[in-house]
C-alpha positions in Angstrom: 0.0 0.0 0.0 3.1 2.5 0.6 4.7 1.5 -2.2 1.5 1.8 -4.5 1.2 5.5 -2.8 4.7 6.2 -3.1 4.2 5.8 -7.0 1.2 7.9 -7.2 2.3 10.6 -5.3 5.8 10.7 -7.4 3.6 11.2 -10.8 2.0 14.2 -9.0 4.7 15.8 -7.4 3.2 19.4 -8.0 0.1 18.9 -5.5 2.2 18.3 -2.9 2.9 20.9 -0.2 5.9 19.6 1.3 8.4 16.6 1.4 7.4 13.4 2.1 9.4 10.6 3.7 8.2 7.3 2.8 9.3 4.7 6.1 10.1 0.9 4.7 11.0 -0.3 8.0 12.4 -3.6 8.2 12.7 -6.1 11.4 9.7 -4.4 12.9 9.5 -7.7 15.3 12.6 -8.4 15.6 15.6 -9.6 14.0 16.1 -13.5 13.2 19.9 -12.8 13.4 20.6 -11.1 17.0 19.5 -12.2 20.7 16.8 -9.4 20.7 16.8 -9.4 24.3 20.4 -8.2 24.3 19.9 -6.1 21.3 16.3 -4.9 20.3 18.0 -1.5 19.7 19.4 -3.0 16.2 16.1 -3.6 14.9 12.8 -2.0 13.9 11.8 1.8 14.4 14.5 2.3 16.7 17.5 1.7 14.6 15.8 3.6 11.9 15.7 6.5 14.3 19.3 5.7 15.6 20.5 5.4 11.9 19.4 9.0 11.1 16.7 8.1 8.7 14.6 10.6 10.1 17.1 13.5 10.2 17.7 14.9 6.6 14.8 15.9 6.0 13.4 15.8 9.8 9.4 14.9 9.5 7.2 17.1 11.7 4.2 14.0 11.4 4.2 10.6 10.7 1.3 8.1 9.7 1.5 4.4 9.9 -1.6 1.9 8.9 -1.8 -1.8 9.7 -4.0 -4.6 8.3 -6.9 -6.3 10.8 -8.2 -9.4 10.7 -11.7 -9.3 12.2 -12.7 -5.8 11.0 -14.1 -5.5 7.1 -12.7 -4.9 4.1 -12.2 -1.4 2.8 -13.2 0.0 6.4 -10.9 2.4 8.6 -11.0 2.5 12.4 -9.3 4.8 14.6 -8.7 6.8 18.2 -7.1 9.0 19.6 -4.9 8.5 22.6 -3.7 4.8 23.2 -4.3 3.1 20.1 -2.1 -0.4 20.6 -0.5 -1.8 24.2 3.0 -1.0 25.3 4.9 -4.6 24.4 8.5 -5.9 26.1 10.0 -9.7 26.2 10.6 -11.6 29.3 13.0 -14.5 29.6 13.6 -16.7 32.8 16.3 -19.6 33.1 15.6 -21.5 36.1 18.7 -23.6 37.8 17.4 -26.7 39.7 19.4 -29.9 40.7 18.7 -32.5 38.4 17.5 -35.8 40.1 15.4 -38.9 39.1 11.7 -38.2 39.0 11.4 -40.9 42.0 13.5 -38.8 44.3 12.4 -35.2 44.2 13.4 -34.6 47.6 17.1 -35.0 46.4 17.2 -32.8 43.7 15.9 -29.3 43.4 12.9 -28.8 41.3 12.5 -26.4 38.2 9.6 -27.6 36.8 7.2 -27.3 39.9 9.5 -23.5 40.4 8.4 -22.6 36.8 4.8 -23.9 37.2 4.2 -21.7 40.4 6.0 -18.4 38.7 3.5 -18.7 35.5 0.4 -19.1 38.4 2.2 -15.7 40.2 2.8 -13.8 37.3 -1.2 -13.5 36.9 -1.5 -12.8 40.7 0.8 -10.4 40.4 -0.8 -8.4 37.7 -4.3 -8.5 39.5 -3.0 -7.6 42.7 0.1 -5.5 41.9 -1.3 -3.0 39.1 -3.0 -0.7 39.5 -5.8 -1.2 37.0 -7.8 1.8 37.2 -5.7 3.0 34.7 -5.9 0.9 32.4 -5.0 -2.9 32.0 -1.5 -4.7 32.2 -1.0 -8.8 30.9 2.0 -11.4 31.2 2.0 -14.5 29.0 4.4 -17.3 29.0 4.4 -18.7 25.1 7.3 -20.6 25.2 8.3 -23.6 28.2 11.5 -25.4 27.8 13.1 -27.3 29.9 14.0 -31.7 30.3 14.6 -34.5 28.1 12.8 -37.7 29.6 9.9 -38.1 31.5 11.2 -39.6 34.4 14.0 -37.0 35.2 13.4 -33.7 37.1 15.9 -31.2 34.3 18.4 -29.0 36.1 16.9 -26.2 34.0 14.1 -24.7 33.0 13.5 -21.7 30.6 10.5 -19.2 29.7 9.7 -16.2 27.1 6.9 -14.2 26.9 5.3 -11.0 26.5 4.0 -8.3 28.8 1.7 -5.7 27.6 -0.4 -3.1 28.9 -2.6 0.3 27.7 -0.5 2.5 30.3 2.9 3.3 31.3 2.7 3.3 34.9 1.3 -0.2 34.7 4.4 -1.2 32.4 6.5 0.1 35.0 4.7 -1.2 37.9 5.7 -4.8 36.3 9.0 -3.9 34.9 9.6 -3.0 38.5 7.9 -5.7 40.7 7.9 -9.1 37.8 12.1 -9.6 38.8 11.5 -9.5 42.5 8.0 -11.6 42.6 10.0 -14.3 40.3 13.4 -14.7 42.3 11.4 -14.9 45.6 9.3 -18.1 43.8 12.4 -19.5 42.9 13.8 -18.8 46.5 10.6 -20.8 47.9 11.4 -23.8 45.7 15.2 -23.3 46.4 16.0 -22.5 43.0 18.1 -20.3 41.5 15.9 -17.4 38.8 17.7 -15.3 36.1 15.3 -12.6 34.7 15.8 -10.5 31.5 13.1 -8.3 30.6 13.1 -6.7 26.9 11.9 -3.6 26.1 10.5 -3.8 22.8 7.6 -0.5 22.5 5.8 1.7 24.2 2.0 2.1 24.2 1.4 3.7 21.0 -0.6 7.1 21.1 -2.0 8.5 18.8 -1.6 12.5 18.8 -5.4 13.9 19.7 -5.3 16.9 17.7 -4.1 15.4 14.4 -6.3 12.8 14.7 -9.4 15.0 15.5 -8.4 17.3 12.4 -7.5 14.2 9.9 -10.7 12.6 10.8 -12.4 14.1 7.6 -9.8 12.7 5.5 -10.2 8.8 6.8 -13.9 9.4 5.6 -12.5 10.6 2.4 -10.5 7.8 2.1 -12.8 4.9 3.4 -16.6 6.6 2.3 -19.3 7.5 4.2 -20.0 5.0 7.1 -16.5 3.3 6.7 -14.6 5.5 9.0 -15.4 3.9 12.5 -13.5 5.5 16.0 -12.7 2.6 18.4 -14.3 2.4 21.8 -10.6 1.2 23.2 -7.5 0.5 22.0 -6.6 -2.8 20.0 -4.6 -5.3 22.2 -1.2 -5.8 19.6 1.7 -3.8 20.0 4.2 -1.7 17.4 7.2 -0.2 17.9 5.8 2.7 15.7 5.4 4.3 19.5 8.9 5.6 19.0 8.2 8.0 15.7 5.3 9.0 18.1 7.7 9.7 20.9 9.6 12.4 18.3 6.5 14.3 16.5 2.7 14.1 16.2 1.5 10.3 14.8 -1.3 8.9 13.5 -1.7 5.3 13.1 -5.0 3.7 11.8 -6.2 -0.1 11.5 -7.6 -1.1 8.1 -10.3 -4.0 8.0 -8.7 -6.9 6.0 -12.0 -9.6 6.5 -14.5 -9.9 3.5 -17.3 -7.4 4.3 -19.6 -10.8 3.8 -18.1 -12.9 6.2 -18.4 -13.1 9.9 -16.2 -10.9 11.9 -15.8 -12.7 14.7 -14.9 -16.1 13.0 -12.0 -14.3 11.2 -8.5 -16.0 11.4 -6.4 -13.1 13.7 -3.5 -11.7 12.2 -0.3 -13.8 13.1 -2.7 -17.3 12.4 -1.8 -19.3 9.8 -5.3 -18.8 8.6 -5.2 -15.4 8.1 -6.2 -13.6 5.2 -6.2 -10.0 3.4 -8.8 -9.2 1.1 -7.2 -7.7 -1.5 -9.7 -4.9 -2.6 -8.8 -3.2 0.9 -5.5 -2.6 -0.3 -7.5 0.6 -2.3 -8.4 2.1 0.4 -4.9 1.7 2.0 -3.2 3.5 -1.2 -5.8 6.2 -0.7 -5.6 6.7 2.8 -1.8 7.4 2.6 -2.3 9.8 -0.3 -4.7 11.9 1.7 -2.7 11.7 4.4 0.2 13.3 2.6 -2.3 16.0 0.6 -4.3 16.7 3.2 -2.4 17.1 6.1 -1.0 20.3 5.1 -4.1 22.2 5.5 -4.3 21.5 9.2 -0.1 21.7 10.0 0.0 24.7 11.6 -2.9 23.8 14.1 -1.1 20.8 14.9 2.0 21.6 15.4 0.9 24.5 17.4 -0.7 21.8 19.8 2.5 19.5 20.1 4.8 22.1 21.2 2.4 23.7 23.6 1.9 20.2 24.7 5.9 20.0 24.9 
């Protein structure tokens, strides 16, 4: 959809008030090549900010779109404020003593240690957050540790994810996760090592440029197609960080056949999910206005970002 906007907006280069930096970001989830928990900075949005992509020329807005399972085809929805969760890795190696799964009481147990941190993690969240502000999560995806049934491993180790719609709740964990974990393991005489991985921050959208841009998401879309969201979607992006530097905008386009049922739709990131192609229109169009209409409201926003500076 960039690209196909990229193309259109070079054959009309004289309706366009402005320069305009087109962002082709690779490793957005990290890189297949690094230990991103050691080094997230090389990837994504934060090494193209760190590799002075943004500098020369220096953007004063930036606009990002993403394909949604689950919403239809051709439609746009929006909101100002928190539009996707804060998102950061979490890795814990456990260090048991092995033993034979006969004699427990001779070894030290990892796998019972790693059982009662995944039940705490929740505990922790419920009890620890505050959640009037909004709403925090820890998942465990990934669990691996032993190689026979009948032997207690000497170690364990878990990634997940942590997320949350608030950065006071993100720090709450960041803060108490590493202390709830080691005092587990201490209880099941274990020994915990705990990374945590920042990987982006809730992403907000900027109020007044989305307020003033809202007539061009109807243009874009058509009448009835422009939807605002009731709350923010539950993924994250580390588009956050171009938000962090100037006013940003980022908008979910429906990818599900308008004739189909939205709530059976495959989610993005399952191997049964789809993109209707025809919504891939509405995505060209929606950058282009972005780029021609945006100028027409600069001043106002820009006005509102460094008052709010």
């Amino acid at each position: 959809m960039l690209l196909g906007a990229a193309k259109a907006l070079a054959e009309n280069k004289d309706k366009i008030a402005g320069t305009v930096v087109f962002v082709f970001q690779p490793a957005e989830e990290g890189g297949a090549d690094i230990d991103n928990f050691l080094n997230g900075d090389q990837v994504g949005a934060r090494k193209i900010i760190a590799d002075g992509a943004l500098n020369n020329p220096k953007p004063e807005v930036i606009f990002g779109m993403h394909v949604m399972a689950g919403m239809p085809s051709g439609n746009i929805f929006y909101k100002d404020g928190a539009a996707l969760n804060s998102a950061d890795g979490i890795r814990v190696t456990l260090t048991g003593q092995q033993v034979h799964g006969s004699m427990p009481w001779k070894g030290r147990d990892s796998i019972v240690a790693a059982a009662d941190i995944i039940q705490n993690l929740q505990t922790m969240v419920s009890r620890r957050a505050d959640l009037s502000n909004g709403m925090g999560v820890v998942s465990i995806g990934q669990i691996q540790g032993g190689t026979s049934g009948n032997i207690l491993p000497e170690q364990v180790s878990m990634i997940g994810t942590i997320r949350s719609n608030h950065e006071d709740i993100r720090q709450s964990i960041y803060k108490n996760l590493p202390t709830m974990i080691d005092h587990t393991a201490q209880a099941n005489d274990v020994k915990a090592k705990v990374e945590i991985s920042p990987y982006a921050p809730v992403t907000t959208n900027d109020k007044t440029l989305t307020e003033l841009m809202a007539p061009s998401l109807i243009q874009a879309a058509g009448e009835g197609k422009a939807h605002v969201l009731e709350h923010n979607q539950s993924a994250s992006e580390d588009f956050s960080y171009y938000g962090q530097l100037m006013p940003s905008l980022f908008v979910f386009l429906g990818a599900t056949p308008a004739d189909q049922d939205m709530s059976k739709a495959a989610p993005n990131h399952n191997p049964y999910f789809i993109v209707d192609d025809k919504t891939l229109k509405t995505g060209v169009e929606s950058h282009m206005r972005f780029i021609l209409d945006y100028p027409k409201v600069a001043s106002q926003v820009q006005s509102a970002w460094k008052a709010k500076k």
